[in-house]
LUMLO-805528 format. One record per residue (C-alpha): y, z, x. Coordinates in steps of 0.001 Angstrom, whole numbers, padded with zeros to 6 digits, always signed. Layout:
N
YZX
...
***
This chain:
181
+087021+035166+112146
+084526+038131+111602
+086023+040384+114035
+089882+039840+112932
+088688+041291+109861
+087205+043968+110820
+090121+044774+112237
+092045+044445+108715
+089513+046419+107294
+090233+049359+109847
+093735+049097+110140
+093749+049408+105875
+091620+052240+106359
+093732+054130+108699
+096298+054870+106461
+094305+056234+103778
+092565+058408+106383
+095805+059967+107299
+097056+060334+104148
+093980+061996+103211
+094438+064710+106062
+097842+065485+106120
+097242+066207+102648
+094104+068931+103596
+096335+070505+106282
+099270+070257+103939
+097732+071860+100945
+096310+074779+103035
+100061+075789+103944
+101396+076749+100249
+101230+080428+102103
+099530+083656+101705
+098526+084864+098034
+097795+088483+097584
+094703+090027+097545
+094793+091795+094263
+091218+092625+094194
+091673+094557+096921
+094997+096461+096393
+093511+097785+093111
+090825+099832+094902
+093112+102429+095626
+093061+106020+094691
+095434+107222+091685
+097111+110218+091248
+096321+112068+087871
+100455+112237+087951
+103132+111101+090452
+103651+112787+093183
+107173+112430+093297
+110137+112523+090100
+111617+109374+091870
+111345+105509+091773
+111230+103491+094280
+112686+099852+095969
+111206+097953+098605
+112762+095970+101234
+110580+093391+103215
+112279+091784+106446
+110391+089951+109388
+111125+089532+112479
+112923+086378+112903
+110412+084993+115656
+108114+084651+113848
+107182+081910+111400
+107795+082560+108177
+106559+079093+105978
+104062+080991+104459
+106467+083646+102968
+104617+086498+104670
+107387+089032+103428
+107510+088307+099976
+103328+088915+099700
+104382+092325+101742
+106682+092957+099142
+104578+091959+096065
+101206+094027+097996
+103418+096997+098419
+105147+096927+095301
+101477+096924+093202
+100021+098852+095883
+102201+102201+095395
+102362+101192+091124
+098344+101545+091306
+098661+104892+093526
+101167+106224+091169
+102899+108396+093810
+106365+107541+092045
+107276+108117+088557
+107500+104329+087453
+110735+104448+085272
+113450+106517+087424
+117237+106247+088287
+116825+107862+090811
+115046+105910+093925
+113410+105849+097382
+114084+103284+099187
+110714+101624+101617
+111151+099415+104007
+109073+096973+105715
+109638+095193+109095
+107255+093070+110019
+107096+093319+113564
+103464+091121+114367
+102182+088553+111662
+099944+086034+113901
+096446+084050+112698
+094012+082067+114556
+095158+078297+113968
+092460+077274+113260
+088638+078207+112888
+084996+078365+111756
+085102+082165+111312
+087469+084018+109495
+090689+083383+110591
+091064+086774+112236
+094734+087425+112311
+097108+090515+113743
+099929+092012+111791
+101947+094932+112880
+104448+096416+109953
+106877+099135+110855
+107417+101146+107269
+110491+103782+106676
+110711+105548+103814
+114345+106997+103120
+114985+109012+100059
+117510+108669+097472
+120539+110100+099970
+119966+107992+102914
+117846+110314+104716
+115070+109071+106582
+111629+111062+105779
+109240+108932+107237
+108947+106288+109693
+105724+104847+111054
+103927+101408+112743
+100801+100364+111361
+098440+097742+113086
+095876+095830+111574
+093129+092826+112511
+091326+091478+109870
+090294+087422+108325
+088406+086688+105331
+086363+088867+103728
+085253+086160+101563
+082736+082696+102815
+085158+080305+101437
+084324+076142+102172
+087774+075312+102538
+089723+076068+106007
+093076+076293+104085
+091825+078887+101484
+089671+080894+103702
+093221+080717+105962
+095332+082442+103271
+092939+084389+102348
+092547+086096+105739
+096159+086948+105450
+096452+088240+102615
+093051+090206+103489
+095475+092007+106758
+098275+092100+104181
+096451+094118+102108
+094321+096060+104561
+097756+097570+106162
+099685+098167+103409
+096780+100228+101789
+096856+102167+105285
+100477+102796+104570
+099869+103650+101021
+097543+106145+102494
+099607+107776+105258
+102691+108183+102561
+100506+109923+100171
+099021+112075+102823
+102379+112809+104873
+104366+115503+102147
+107655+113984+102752
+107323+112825+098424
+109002+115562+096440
***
């Protein structure tokens, strides 16, 4: 009689145990935030380097998994990115347009580290006729810069950690290049 309800016991506790991590594996996929903290670090301009505004267009490569919305935080990174650099006057007609293709957006799985991930973004920059002024790949590994307890946050943190590492690089290169009049 003992042992049959042990196995009760168990079998009610199995369940539960499952439920519980599904949930932990579940709750770690809401997707990648952005790493504010770290797109504010960049370097203003006194004054915008170019009379223009801009618009940003995010696409990824449709191989890739995209559950964790990894275009929209390239969008949203980007977007206060290049409003922190002030390279564009902020309340133009007249526009730019950027785009982003991610080409590369992979992550370890799983890990004790920090979730070091690849993520290759091709940016163009057209201006407000059409014309294309600037076209380049930019490659980046990083994880978490951050010792976070919790796989799933130290997961989307790493992310947006690469997110934010490349589009700063990109940030960089545009301000650098001369192609903003």
């Amino acid at each position: 009689m003992e042992r049959g309800m042990k196995v009760v016991v168990k079998s009610a506790w199995m369940p539960i145990a499952w439920l519980f991590a599904l949930s932990i594996v579940l709750g770690g996929c809401v997707g990648p935030k952005i790493a504010a903290d770290l797109l504010g670090k960049v370097e203003p301009n006194q004054n915008p380097i170019c009379s223009c505004s801009y618009e940003i267009a995010a696409t990824i490569d449709p191989r890739i998994n995209n559950y964790e919305g990894i275009d929209g935080s390239v969008r949203e990174s980007l977007d206060i990115a290049l409003t922190e650099a002030k390279l564009f006057a902020p309340d133009s007609v007249i526009k730019y347009k950027i785009k982003a293709d991610i080409l590369v957006a992979s992550e370890a799985a799983w890990s004790f580290g920090s979730f070091n991930g690849k993520l290759s973004i091709r940016y163009t920059v057209l201006n407000p006729s059409g014309q294309e002024l600037l076209s380049t790949e930019i490659y980046t590994e990083a994880g978490s810069d951050k010792m976070i307890f919790l796989g799933a946050a130290r997961h989307q943190r790493a992310r947006a950690v690469n997110i934010s590492k490349n589009v700063l690089q990109f940030v960089e290169r545009l301000r650098t290049s001369g192609v903003l009049t």
